[in-house]
Each structure stands twice: as C-alpha cells, then as structure tokens.
C-alpha positions in Angstrom: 112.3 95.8 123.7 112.2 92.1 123.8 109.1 90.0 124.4 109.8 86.1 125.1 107.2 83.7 125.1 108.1 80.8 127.7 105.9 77.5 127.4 104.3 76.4 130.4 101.1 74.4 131.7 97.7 74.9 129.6 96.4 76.9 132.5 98.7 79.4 133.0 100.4 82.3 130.4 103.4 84.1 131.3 105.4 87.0 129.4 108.3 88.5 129.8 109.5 92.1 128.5 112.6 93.6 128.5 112.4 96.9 127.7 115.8 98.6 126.0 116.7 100.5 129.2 117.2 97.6 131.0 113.7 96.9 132.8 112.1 93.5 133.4 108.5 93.0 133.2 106.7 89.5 133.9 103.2 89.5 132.8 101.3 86.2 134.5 97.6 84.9 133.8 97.0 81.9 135.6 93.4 80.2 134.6 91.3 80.7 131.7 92.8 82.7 129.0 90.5 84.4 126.5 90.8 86.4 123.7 89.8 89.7 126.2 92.6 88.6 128.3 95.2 88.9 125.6 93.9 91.7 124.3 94.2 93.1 127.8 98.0 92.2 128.0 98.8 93.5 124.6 96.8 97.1 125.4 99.4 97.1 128.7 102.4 96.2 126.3 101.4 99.0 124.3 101.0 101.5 127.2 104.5 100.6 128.9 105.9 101.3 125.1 106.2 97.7 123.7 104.5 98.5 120.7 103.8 101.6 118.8 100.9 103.5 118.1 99.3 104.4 114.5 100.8 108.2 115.7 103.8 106.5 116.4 104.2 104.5 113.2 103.4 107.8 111.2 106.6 109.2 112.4 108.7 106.0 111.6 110.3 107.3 108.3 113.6 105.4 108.1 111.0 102.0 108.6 111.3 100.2 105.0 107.7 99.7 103.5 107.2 96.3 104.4 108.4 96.7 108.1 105.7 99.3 107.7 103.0 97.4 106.4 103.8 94.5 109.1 103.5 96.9 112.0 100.4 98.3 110.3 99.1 95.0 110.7 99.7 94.4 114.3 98.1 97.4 115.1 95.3 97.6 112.1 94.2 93.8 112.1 95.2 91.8 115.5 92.8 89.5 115.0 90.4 89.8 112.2 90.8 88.8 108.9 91.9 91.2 105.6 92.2 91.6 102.1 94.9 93.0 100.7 92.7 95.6 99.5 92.3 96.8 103.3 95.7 96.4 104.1 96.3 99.2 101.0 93.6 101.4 102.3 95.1 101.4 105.9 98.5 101.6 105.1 97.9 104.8 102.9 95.6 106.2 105.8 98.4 105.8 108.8 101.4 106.4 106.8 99.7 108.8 104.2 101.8 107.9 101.3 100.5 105.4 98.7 101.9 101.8 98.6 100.5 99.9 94.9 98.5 96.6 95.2 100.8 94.3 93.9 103.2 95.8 96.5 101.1 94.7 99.3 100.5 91.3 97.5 103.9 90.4 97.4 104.6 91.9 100.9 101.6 90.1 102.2 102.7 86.7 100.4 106.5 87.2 102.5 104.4 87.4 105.4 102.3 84.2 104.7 106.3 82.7 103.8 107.9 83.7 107.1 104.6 82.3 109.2 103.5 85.9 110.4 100.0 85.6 108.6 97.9 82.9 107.4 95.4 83.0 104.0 92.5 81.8 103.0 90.8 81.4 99.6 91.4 81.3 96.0 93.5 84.1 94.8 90.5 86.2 93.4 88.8 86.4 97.2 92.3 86.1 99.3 92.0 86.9 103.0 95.1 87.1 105.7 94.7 87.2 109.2 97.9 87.4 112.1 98.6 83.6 112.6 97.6 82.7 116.0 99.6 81.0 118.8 100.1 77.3 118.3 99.0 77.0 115.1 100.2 75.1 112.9 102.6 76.1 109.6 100.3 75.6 107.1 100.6 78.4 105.0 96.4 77.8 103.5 93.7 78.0 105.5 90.6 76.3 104.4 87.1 78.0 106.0 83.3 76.8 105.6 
C-alpha cells in the first residue's frame, strides 16, 4: 500500500492510498485540522489495512529488528514522546523476544539520522518522539 502526501492550501488535507490490489482511496479534510482529526484518519488507514496491528506485527517474522522496532513505534508512540528504555519494554512486549539497549540506541539514533524521529536532551535523559509534519530537519530538539 502506498500513502502520498500531496501539498495543498493551509485549510485543507488530502491523502491518497493505494492499496496493493489496485484500490484508490482519497481521504479529504477541508477546515481545521487537529490532532483528533489525524488521529481519526490514521484509525481508518489502519481499519482498511494501511497499517498493521500490534497482533499483526507479532506475526511479521521475516521483518528485520529495526523494521520491527520502527513499526513498533508508529503504533506504540504516534505522538508522545519515549525513551529508549520504553521503546525496549514495548518492543519485547509485542514481539516477545528480547532486543538489548544499545540495540535500540543505535536503531533509535538511525531513526533520528533518516528524519523519522526527533530527540531531545542530553544523552543521560534522551527522549524520541515521531517527527511531525513540516517540521524542520533538525535532528535536536531543545524543550523548556
């Protein structure tokens, strides 16, 4: 399945899915857009099959650990910010098979590389979070 992002006025969000069988879907908010109306859009992605579930991603076997641990994430964290300590903790919960902390460090540090996730803090109180639409590329966040 293929989601494409096209860019259009402030006031109006449009996606477009194309699932593997051939099927288009366009996905259109016009307005507003808050964070319940995303969240709304990626719960239908999910339900048409866009994304998988945490029973889903048990099953995924032949997935390499860090394409694990990144669709861990999407699911796990959306939003919200993480340590790499919870990112451990849920990965070994969903896929029940352990994964070391300086696993997930590096893995989370390629993420931070390729612009999936932005950090925040000194490396002794590190926290990632799923970078956010239109942000920028800097790779360190800086919170009050």
């Amino acid at each position: 399945m293929i989601a494409r992002y096209l860019p259009l006025p402030r006031s109006r969000f449009k996606v477009e899915i194309q699932a593997e069988g051939g099927q288009r879907i366009v996905i259109m908010i016009d307005g507003h857009l808050s964070r319940d109306k995303v969240a709304q859009v990626l719960d239908f992605v999910e339900l048409i099959g866009g994304t998988a579930t945490e029973a889903g991603l048990a099953g995924q076997s032949e997935m390499t650990k860090f394409n694990k641990l990144r669709a861990m994430i999407d699911r796990r964290f959306p939003m919200g910010w993480f340590t790499s300590q919870e990112a451990m903790i849920a990965y070994e919960d969903v896929f029940e098979e352990p994964l070391g902390p300086s696993t997930v460090s590096t893995y989370l540090a390629r993420l931070v590389q390729k612009d999936v996730l932005v950090r925040s803090g000194s490396s002794a109180l590190r926290r990632y979070r799923k970078k956010r639409v239109g942000q920028g590329s800097s790779r360190e966040v800086v919170e009050r």
